[in-house]
KEFI-193944 format. One record per residue (C-alpha): x, y, z. Coordinates in steps of 0.5 Angstrom, whole numbers, padded with zeros to 4 digits, always signed. Last residue first. Layout:
N
XYZ/...
This chain:
220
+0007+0033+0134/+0005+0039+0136/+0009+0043+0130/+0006+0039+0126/+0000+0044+0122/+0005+0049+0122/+0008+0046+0117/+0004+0049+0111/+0006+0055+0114/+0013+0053+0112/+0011+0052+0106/+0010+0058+0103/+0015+0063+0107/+0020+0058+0104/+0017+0060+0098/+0018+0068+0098/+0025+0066+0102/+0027+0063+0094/+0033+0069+0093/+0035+0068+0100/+0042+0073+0101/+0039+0078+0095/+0032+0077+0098/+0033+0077+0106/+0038+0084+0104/+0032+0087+0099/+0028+0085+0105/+0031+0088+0111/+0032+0095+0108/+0025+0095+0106/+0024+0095+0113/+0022+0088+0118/+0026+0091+0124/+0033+0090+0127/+0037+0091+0121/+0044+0088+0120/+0043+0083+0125/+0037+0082+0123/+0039+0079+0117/+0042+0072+0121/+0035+0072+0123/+0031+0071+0116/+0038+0068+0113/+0036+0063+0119/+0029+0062+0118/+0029+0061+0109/+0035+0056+0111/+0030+0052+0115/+0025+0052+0110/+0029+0051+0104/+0031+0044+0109/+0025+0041+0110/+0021+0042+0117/+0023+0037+0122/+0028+0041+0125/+0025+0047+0125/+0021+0044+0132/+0027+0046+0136/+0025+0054+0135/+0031+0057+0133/+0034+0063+0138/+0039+0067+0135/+0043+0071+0140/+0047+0078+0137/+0045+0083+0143/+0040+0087+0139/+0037+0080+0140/+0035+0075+0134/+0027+0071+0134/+0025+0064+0131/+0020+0060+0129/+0015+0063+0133/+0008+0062+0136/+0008+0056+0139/+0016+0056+0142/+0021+0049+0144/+0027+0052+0144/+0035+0053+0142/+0040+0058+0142/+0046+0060+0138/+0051+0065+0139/+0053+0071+0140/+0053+0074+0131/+0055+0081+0131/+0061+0080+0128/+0056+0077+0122/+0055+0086+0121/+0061+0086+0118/+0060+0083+0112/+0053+0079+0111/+0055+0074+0106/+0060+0071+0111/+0055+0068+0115/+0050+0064+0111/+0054+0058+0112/+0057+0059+0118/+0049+0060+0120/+0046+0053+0116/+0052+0048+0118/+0050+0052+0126/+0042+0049+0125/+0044+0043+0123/+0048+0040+0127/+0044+0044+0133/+0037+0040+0130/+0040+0034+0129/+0043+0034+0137/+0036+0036+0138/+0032+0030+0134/+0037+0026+0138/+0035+0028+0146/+0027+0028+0144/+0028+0021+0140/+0032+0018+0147/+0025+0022+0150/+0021+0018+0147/+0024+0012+0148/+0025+0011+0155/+0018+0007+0156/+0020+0002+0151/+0027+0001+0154/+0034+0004+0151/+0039-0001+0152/+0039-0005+0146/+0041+0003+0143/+0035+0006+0138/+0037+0005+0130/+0033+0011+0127/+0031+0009+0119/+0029+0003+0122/+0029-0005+0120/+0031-0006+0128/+0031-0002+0135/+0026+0003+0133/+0025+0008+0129/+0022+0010+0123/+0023+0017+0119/+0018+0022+0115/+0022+0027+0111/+0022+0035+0111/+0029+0036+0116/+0027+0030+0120/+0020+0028+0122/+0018+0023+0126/+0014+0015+0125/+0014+0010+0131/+0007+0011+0133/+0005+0010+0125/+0002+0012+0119/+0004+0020+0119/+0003+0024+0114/+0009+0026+0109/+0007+0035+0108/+0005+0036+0102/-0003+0035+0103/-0002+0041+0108/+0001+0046+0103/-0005+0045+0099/-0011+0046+0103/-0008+0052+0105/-0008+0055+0098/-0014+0052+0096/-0016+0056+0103/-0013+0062+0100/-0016+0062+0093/-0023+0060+0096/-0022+0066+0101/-0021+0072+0095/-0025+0069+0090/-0031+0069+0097/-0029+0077+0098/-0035+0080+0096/-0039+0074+0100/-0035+0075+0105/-0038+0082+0106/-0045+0081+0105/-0045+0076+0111/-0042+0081+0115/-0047+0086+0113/-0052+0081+0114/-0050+0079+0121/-0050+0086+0123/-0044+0090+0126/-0045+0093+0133/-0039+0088+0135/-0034+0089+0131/-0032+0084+0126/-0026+0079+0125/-0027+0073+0120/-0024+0066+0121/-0024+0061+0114/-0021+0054+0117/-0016+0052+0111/-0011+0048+0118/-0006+0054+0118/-0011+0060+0118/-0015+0063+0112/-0016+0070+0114/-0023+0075+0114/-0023+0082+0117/-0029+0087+0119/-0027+0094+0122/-0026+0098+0128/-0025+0092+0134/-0029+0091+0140/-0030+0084+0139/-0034+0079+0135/-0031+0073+0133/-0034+0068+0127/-0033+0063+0124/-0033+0061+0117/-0036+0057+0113/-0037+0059+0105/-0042+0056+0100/-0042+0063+0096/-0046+0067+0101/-0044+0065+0108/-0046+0059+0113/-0044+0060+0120/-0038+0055+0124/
């Protein structure tokens, strides 16, 4: 990390790029992008010019994640935005007597994407209908582990949901699923597509919020 005018660490990443660019990633940390034949001096007058900009967003991040229930046990998962225990007694998640130590977490990998199915095709037929027509198109629904992607919709009508959603709270499912179900009327991001994501999910711009803030357990 370099130190920059206003108190502001960043890192760094130098490439063949035209133009200088600073984010605010997932985890608060500030990352800026700049041309190799740019100067130290140039780069650091240019974060010092945007530092209201980044301290906002990095407030921001800090934030989304200090909402996120924190883990203080091994026996501890997430479920649809709240922190379960389990085990094989006074635990949210009843483990069957017959499941050894060794076998738990994979009885817990096989549960928690039964409850992410359930849950993930309760949302789908519920939003469904308020596409008209175009819900015709809809093939079906598959699940996957992804890093990158909460979800994804063919030309062909197949959904597919990151598995790890499930963990997430319910406005941020929704605000995945409606975002996919409308690619089934507009395969693009256009304006067409946002009035539509807007009018079927009118708290998307929040859900968008929070779900970044979850990206910092999707590991887990």
């Amino acid at each position: 990390m370099l130190p920059a005018a206003e108190g502001i660490d960043y890192q760094l990443i130098r490439s063949r790029r035209r133009t200088i660019s600073v984010e605010v990633d997932h985890g608060s940390n500030v990352v800026v992008r700049a041309p190799s034949w740019v100067s130290a001096s140039e780069i650091q007058r240019f974060v010092s010019d945007r530092a209201e900009w980044i301290v906002g967003k990095v407030a921001e991040a800090h934030a989304r994640r200090t909402m996120i229930p924190k883990r203080t046990a091994d026996n501890q998962v997430y479920l649809r935005g709240s922190l379960l225990s389990w085990g094989w007694q006074d635990a949210d998640i009843l483990l069957p007597g017959s499941i050894l130590p060794h076998q738990a977490e994979a009885w817990l990998a096989t549960w928690q994407r039964r409850q992410a199915e359930q849950v993930f095709s309760s949302m789908i037929h519920e939003y469904l209908p308020l596409l008209g027509v175009p819900a015709l198109r809809y093939n079906g629904l598959r699940l996957r582990k992804m890093r990158r992607r909460w979800g994804s919709c063919t030309r062909t009508g197949m959904i597919t949901l990151n598995e790890h959603l499930v963990r997430t709270p319910d406005i941020c499912i929704r605000g995945v699923v409606v975002h996919e179900l409308c690619h089934l009327v507009h395969l693009n991001h256009g304006s067409g597509f946002r009035t539509l994501v807007a009018d079927i999910f009118p708290d998307h711009r929040l859900s968008d919020t929070l779900l970044s803030g979850w990206n910092t357990i999707i590991d887990y």
